[in-house]
C-alpha positions as CSV (number, residue, x, y, z in Angstrom):
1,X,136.0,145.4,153.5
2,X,136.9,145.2,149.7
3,X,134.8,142.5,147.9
4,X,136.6,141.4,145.6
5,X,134.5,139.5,143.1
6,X,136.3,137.8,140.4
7,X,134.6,138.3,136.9
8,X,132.9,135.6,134.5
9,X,134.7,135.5,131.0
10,X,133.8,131.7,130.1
11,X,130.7,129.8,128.6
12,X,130.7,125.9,129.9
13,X,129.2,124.6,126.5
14,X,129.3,121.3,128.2
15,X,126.2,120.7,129.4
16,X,124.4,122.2,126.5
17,X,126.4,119.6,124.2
18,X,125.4,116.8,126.3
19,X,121.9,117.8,126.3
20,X,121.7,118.1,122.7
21,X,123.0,114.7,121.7
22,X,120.3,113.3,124.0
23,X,117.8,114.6,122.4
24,X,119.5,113.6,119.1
25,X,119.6,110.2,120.6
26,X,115.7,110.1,121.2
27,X,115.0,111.4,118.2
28,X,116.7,108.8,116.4
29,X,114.7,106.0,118.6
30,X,111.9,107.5,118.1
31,X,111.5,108.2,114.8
32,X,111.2,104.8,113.3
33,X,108.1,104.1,115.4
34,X,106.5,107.0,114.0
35,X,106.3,105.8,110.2
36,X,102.9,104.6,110.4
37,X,101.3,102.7,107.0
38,X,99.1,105.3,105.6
39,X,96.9,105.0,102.8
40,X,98.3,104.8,98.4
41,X,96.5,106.8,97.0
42,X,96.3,107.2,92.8
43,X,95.1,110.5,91.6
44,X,93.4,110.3,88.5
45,X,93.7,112.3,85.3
46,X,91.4,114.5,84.2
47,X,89.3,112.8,81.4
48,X,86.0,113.2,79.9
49,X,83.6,111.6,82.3
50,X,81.9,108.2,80.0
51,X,78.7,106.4,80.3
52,X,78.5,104.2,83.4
53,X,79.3,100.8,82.5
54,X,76.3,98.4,83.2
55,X,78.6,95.4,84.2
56,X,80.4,97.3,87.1
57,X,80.9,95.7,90.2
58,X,81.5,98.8,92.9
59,X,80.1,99.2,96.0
60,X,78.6,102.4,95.9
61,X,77.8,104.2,99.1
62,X,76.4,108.1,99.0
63,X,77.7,109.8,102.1
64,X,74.7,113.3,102.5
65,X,75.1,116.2,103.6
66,X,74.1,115.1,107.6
67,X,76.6,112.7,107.8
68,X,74.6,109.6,106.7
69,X,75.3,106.9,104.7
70,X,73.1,105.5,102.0
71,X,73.8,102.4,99.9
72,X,71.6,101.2,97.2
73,X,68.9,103.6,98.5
74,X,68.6,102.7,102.1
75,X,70.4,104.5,104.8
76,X,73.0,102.1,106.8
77,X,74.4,103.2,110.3
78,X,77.6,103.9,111.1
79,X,78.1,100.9,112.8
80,X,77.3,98.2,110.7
81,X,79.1,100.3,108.1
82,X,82.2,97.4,108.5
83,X,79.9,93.9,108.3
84,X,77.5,95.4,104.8
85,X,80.8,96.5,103.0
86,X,82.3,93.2,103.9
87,X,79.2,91.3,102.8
88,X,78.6,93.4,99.7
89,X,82.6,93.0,98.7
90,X,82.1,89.1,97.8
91,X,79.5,90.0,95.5
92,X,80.8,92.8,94.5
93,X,84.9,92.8,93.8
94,X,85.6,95.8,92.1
95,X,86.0,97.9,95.0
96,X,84.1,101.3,96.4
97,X,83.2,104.1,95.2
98,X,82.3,106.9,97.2
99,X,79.8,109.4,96.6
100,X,79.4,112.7,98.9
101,X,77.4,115.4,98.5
102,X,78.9,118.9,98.6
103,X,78.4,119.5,102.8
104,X,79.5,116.4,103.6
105,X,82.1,116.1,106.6
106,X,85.9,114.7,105.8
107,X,85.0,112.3,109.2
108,X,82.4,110.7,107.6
109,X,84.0,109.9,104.8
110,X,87.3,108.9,106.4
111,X,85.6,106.8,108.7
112,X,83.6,105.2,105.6
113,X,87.2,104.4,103.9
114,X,88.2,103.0,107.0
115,X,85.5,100.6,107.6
116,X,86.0,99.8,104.1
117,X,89.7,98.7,104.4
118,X,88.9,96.9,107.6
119,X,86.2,95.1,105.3
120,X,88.3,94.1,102.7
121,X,88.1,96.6,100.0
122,X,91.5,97.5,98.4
123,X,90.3,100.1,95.7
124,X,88.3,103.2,96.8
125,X,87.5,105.7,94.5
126,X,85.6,109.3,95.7
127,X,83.6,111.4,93.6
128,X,81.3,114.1,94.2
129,X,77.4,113.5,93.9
């Protein structure tokens, strides 16, 4: 018995096409839901750092080292965080400025902006302390 077996000289690029423009088509569904409103940002220039003005109306919260925050000299928990900045925001209009000290984590300070915008506050500034 002779086997004959008849060789393979063709690629089917079919299949491969058709997978590809679904994925194309997902993509393109897809990528509109994932523009999500992030925060605008102004970087300032560098300038000589002036006396503080007396008249200023920030909020100013210190975020330490351990993760605390600390605002007008008495530490605040995380979670009333949202109701003091939206209380201290009528009285004070200017916005927030945030004051970390060097070991300070980037979570406590993003969740410190956060509880900000959900208070109100439209300007947030960041220095460090």
């Amino acid at each position: 018995m002779s086997s004959q077996r008849k060789t393979f000289n063709e690629i089917n690029i079919t299949p491969l096409t058709d997978i590809f423009l679904v994925l194309l088509i997902i993509m393109m569904v897809i990528a509109p839901l994932l523009d999500q409103q992030g925060l605008n940002l102004a970087v300032p220039n560098m300038i000589e750092v002036q006396d503080e003005i007396k008249d200023s109306k920030l909020i100013k919260v210190l975020v330490t080292d351990n993760d605390k925050y600390v605002l007008n000299g008495e530490e605040i928990s995380a979670n009333e965080l949202s109701n003091i900045i939206s209380e201290q925001s009528k009285e004070l209009p200017d916005g927030l400025l945030i004051m970390t000290e060097a070991n300070a984590t980037h979570g406590a300070v993003v969740k410190l902006m956060d509880e900000a915008r959900n208070g109100g506050v439209t300007n947030i500034s960041i220095t460090e302390y």
